[in-house]
C-alpha positions in Angstrom: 0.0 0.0 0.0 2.7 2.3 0.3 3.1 3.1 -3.5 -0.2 5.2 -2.6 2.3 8.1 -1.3 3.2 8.6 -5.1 -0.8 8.3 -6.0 -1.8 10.4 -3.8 1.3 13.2 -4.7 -0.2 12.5 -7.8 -3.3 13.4 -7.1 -2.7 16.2 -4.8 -0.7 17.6 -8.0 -3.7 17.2 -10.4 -5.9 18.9 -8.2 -3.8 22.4 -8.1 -3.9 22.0 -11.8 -7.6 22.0 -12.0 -8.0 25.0 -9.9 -5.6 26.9 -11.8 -7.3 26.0 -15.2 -10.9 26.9 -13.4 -9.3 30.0 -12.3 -8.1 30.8 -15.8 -11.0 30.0 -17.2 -12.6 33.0 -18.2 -9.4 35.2 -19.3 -9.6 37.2 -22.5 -6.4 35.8 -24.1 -7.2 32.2 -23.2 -8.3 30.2 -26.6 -10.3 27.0 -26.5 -7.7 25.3 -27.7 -5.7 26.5 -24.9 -8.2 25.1 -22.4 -8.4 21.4 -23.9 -4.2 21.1 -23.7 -4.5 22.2 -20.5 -7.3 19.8 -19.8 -6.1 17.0 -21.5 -2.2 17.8 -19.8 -4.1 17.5 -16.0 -6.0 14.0 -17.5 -2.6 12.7 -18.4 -0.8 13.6 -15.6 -3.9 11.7 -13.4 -3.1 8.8 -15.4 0.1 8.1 -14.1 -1.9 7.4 -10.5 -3.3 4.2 -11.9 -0.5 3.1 -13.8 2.3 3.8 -11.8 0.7 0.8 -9.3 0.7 -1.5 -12.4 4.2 -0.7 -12.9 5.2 -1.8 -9.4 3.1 -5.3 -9.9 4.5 -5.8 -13.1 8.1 -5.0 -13.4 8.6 -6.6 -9.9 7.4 -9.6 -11.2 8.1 -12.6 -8.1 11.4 -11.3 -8.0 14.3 -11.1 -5.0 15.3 -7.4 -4.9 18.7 -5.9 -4.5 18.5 -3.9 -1.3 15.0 -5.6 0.1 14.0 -9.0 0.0 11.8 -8.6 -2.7 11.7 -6.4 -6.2 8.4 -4.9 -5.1 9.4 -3.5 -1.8 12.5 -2.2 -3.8 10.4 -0.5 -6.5 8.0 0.9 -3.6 11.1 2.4 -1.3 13.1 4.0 -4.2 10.0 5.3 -6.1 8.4 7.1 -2.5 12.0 8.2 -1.5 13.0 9.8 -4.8 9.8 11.0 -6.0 8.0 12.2 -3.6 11.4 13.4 -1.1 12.4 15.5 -4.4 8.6 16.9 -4.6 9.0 18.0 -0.9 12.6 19.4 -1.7 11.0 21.4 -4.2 7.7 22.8 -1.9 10.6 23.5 0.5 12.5 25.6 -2.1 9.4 27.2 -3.1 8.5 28.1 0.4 11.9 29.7 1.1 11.9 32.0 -2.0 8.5 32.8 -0.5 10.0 33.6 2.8 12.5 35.7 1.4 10.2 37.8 -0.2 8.3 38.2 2.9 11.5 39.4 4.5 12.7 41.7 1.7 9.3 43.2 0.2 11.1 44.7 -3.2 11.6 41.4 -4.4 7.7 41.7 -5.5 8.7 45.1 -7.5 11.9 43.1 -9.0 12.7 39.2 -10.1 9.4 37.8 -8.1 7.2 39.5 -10.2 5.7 37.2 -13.0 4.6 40.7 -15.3 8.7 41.9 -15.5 9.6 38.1 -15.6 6.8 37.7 -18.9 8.3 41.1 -20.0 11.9 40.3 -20.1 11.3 36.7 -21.3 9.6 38.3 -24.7 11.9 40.6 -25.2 14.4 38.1 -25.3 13.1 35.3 -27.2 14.1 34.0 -30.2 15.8 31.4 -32.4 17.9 30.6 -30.0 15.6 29.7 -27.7 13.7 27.6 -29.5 16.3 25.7 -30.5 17.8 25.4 -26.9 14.4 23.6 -26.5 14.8 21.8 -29.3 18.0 20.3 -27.6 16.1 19.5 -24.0 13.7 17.5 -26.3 16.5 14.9 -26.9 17.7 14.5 -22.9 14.8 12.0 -22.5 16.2 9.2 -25.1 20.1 10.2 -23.6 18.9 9.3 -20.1 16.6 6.3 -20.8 19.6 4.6 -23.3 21.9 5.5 -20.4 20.1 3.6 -17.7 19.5 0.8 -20.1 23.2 0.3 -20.9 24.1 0.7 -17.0 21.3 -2.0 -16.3 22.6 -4.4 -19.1 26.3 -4.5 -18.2 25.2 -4.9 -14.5 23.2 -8.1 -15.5 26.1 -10.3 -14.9 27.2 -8.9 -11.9 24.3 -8.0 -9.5 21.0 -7.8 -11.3 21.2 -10.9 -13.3 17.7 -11.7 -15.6 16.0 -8.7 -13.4 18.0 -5.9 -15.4 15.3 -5.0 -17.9 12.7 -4.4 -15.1 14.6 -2.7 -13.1 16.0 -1.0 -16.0 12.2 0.4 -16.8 11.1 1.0 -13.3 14.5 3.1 -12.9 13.2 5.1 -16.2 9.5 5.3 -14.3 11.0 7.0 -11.2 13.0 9.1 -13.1 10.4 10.5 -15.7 8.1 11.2 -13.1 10.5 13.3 -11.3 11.2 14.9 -14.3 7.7 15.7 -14.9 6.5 16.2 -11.3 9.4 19.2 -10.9 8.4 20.6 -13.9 4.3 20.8 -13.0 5.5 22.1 -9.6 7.0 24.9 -11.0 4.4 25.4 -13.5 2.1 25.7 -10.1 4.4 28.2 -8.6 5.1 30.1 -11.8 1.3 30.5 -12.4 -0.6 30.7 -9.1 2.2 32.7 -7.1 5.3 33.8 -8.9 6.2 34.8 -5.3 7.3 31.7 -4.0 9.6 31.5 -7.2 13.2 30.9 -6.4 15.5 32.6 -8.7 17.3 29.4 -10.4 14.2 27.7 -11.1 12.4 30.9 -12.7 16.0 31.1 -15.0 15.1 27.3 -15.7 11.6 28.2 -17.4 13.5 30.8 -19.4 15.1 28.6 -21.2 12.9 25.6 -21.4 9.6 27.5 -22.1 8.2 28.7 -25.8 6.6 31.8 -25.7 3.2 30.3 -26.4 3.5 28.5 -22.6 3.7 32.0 -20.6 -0.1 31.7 -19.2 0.1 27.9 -19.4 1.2 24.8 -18.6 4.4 23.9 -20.7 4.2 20.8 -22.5 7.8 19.5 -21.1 6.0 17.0 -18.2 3.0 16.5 -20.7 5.8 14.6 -22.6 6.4 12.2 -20.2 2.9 11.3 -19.4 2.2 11.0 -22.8 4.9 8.2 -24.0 4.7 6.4 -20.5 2.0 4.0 -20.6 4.4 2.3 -23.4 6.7 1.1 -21.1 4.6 -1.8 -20.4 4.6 -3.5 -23.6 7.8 -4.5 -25.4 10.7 -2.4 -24.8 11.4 -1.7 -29.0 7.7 -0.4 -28.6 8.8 2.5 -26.2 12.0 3.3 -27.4 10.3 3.9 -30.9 7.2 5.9 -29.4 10.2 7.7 -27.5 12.4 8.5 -30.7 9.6 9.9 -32.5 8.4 11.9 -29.5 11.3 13.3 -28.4 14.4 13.4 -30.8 12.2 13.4 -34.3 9.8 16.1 -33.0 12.8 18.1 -32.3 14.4 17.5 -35.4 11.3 18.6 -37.6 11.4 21.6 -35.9 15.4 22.5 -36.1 15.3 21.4 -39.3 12.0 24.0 -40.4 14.3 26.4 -38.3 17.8 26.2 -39.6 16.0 26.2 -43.3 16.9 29.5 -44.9 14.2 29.6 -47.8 11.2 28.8 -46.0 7.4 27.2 -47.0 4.9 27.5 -45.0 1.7 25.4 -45.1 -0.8 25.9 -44.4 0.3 29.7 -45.3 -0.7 31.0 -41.9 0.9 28.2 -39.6 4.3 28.0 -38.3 4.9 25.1 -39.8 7.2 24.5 -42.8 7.6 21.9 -45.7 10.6 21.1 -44.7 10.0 20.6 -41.4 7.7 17.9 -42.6 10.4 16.2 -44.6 13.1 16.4 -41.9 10.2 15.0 -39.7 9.0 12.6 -42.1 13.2 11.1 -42.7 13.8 11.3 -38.7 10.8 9.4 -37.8 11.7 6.8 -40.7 15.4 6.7 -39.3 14.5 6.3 -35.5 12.1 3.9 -35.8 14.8 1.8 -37.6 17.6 2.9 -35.0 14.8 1.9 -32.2 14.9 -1.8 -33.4 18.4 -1.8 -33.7 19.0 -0.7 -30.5 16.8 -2.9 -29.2 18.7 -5.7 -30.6 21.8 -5.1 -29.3 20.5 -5.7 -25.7 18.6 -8.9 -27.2 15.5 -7.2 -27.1 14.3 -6.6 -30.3 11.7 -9.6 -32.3 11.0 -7.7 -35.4 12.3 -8.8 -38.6 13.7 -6.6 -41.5 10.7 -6.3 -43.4 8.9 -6.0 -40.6 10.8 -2.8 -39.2 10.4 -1.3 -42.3 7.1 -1.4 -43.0 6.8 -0.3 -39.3 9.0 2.5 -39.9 7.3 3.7 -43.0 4.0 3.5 -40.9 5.3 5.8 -38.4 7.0 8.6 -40.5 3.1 8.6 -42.4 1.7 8.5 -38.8 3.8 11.4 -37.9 3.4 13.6 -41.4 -0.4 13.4 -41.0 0.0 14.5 -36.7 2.1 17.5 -37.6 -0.3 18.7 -40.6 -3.2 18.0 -38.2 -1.9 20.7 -35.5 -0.4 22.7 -38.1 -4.6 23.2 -38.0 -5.7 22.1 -34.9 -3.5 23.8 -32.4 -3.1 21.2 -30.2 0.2 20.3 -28.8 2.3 17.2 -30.5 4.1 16.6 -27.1 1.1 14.8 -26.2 -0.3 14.2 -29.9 3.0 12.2 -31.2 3.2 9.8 -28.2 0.2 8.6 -27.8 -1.5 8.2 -31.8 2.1 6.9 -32.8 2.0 4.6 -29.9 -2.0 3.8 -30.8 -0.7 3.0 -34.4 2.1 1.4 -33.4 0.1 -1.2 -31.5 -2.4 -1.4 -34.1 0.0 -2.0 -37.0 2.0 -4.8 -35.1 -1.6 -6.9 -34.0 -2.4 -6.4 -37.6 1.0 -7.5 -38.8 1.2 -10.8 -36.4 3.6 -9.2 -34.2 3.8 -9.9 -30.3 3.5 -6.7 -28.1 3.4 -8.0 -24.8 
């Protein structure tokens, strides 16, 4: 029962979100389509409290644990110690900027006040931010295909035929402290720039798009949306991943870095290009997913059978970024979760074991 203290963070976490959205509700410069990402980013970020449980069950699976007698109680110990002591550490942090201000009143006037914070971040964004975030977009694949070579080469020696599980509940702990910190600062950024400390509001500036300044930024909403994969076979993540994180990012530096630009529709943001590079980098990770996956012994798709799946997803991802070229809704969430739907759908249909 103990795994609850992440659930109930969880839910504790979704709850300021909803008030924050009802309060927002009614502002002048708030768009619909505003108000369903931020919707559908609380709804994923509730999800994790019922899958997160199902993690625990299922990557512990009857086995002896390293520190504890059993995987599960591992899984439980780590996931309450790191998760939820870092979302304390953070409350903390926030409550001591908050005391600080209390002390020193100008701070209000100066770097705690959200209107000169939303001033000097316009003023000073540009290419180079986006393309900054652009790079952030990548750290997720660096830090899950660290922690699965760490867990492979440690098979031998101390985790033995546990080392995948661990190896994905290790990436579970770690992308939901990723996300949580990143929602907690949202909270703080939005409700009370007060209790703002000064490293964490220099953070945003360089993670955020200008787009995010009244809202949630999509950064956690990333997580949430290419975690439920983790439970089926691990090529099937790591491709959702890819495409998520690293071919997303290079669509967009690739529409960026593009000097003759062409836009379509006319009046999106969007670029041919960045459809193409899009298009080739989906293609390419998918194929690089299975291949990676098959180094670690991991990977049951044939030739054929990766590239027909890797054809499916750079189609799959084309017709996502045309659709929000229109739609306006975000592809952080869009990308993980219809590529992972297709995904699924195309390996059932194609005889191929996801489980």
């Amino acid at each position: 029962m103990f795994y609850l203290f992440v659930v109930v963070l969880d839910f504790i976490i979704v709850c300021f979100m909803g008030y924050y959205i009802i309060k927002s509700w009614n502002k002048e410069d708030k768009d619909k389509w505003c108000k369903i990402n931020e919707i559908i980013h609380a709804l994923l970020t509730m999800g994790l409290g019922f899958y997160y449980p199902l993690y625990i069950l299922e990557f512990s699976n009857g086995y002896e644990g390293v520190v504890f007698p059993t995987a599960r109680q591992d899984f439980i110990f780590f996931g309450n110690l790191l998760i939820v002591g870092l979302s304390v550490f953070m409350v903390l942090w926030a409550l001591s900027a908050k005391i600080r201000t209390i002390r020193n009143p100008e701070l209000l006037t100066t770097q705690n006040n959200y209107r000169l914070f939303r001033k000097d971040f316009i003023e000073n964004y540009g290419n180079k931010n986006k393309i900054r975030r652009k790079y952030i977009h990548t750290i997720p694949f660096g830090v899950v295909g660290s922690i699965v070579i760490i867990c492979f080469f440690l098979s031998p020696v101390l985790l033995g035929e546990r080392w995948l599980d661990y190896a994905r509940f290790i990436i579970t702990i770690v992308g939901v402290i990723f996300a949580f910190t990143f929602i907690i600062g949202d909270l703080v950024r939005l409700l009370d720039f007060s209790y703002m400390p000064p490293i964490v509001a220099k953070w945003f500036k360089q993670a955020m798009t200008r787009d995010e300044l009244d809202t949630f930024t999509s950064t956690s909403v990333m997580v949430f949306g290419f975690g439920p994969f983790l439970i089926f076979k691990f090529q099937i993540f790591i491709v959702v991943l890819l495409i998520t994180a690293v071919a997303d990012a290079f669509a967009s530096l690739f529409g960026l870095l593009t000097k003759n630009k062409h836009h379509f529709p006319k009046n999106s943001k969007k670029t041919i290009e960045g459809y193409i590079g899009g298009v080739l980098a989906s293609f390419i990770c998918t194929v690089f997913a299975a291949l990676f996956s098959w180094f670690f012994g991991l990977n049951t798709w044939s030739i054929p059978i990766t590239l027909i799946v890797a054809f499916i997803m750079a189609l799959t991802f084309l017709v996502i970024d045309l659709a929000t070229s229109i739609l306006q809704l975000q592809d952080n969430y869009l990308n993980p979760l219809i590529c992972g739907g297709i995904l699924l759908m195309s390996l059932i249909l194609l005889g191929v074991p996801i489980y």
